[in-house]
C-alpha positions in Angstrom: -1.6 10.8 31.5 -0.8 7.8 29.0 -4.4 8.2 28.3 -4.3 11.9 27.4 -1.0 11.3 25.5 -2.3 8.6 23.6 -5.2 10.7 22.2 -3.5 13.8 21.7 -1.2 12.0 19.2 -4.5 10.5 18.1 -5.7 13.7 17.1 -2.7 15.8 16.6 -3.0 17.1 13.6 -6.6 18.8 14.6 -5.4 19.7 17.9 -2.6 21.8 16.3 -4.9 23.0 13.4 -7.2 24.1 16.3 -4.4 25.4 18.4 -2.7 27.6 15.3 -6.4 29.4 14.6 -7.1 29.9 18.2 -3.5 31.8 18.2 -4.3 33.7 14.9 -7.6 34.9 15.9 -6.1 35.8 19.4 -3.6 38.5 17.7 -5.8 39.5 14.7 -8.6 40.5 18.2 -5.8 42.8 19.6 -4.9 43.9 16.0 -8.1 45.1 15.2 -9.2 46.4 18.7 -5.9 47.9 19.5 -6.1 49.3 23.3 -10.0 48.4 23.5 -8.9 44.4 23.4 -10.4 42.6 26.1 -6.3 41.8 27.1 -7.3 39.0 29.8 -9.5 37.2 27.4 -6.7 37.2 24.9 -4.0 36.1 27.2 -6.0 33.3 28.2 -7.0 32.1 24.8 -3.4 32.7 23.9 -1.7 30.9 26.6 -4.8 28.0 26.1 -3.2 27.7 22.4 0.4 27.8 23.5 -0.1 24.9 25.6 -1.9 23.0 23.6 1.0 23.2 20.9 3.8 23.0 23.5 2.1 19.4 23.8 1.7 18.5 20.6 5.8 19.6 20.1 6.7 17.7 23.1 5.1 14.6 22.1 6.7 14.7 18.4 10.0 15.6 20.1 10.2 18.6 18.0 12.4 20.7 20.4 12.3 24.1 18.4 8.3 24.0 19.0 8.9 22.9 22.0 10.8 26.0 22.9 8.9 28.1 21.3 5.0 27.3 22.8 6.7 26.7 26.5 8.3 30.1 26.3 4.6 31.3 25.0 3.1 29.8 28.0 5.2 31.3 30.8 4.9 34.4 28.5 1.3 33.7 28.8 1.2 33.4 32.7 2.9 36.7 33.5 0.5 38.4 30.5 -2.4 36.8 32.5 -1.2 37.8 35.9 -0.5 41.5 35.0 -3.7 41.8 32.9 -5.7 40.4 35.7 -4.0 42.6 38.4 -1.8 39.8 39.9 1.7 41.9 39.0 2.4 45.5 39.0 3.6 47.1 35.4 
């Protein structure tokens, strides 16, 4: 883990800069596809992004990010389950 840590904050700037498009081109998919959105695809790529920025946040003890991409996550989880079938709407 002190491995993955140490590279992350490495890299942190890219990882977030990768993260932040990934979660731009995730809602500008659903924008433009409105209902037709492949909704699975896009939570997963979604919640991919979220945790890769909850990360980033953690490690640079921002807590606001933090809070934000670890809510986005667990948002993330329960979009994943209900779009996969895993939860009832």
């Amino acid at each position: 883990m002190v491995a993955v840590n140490a590279f992350i904050l490495k890299h942190i700037r890219t990882i977030e800069l990768v993260g932040v498009l990934m979660r731009i081109s995730s809602f500008s998919l659903v924008s433009w596809l409105g209902p037709t959105s492949p909704f699975l695809f896009v939570w997963v790529f979604n919640t991919i992004d979220a945790i890769m920025l909850a990360w980033c946040a953690v490690l640079k003890k921002d807590l606001a990010y933090s809070v934000l991409n670890v809510f986005w996550v667990i948002i993330g989880i329960i979009g994943i389950l209900r779009a996969g079938g895993g939860l009832p709407y």
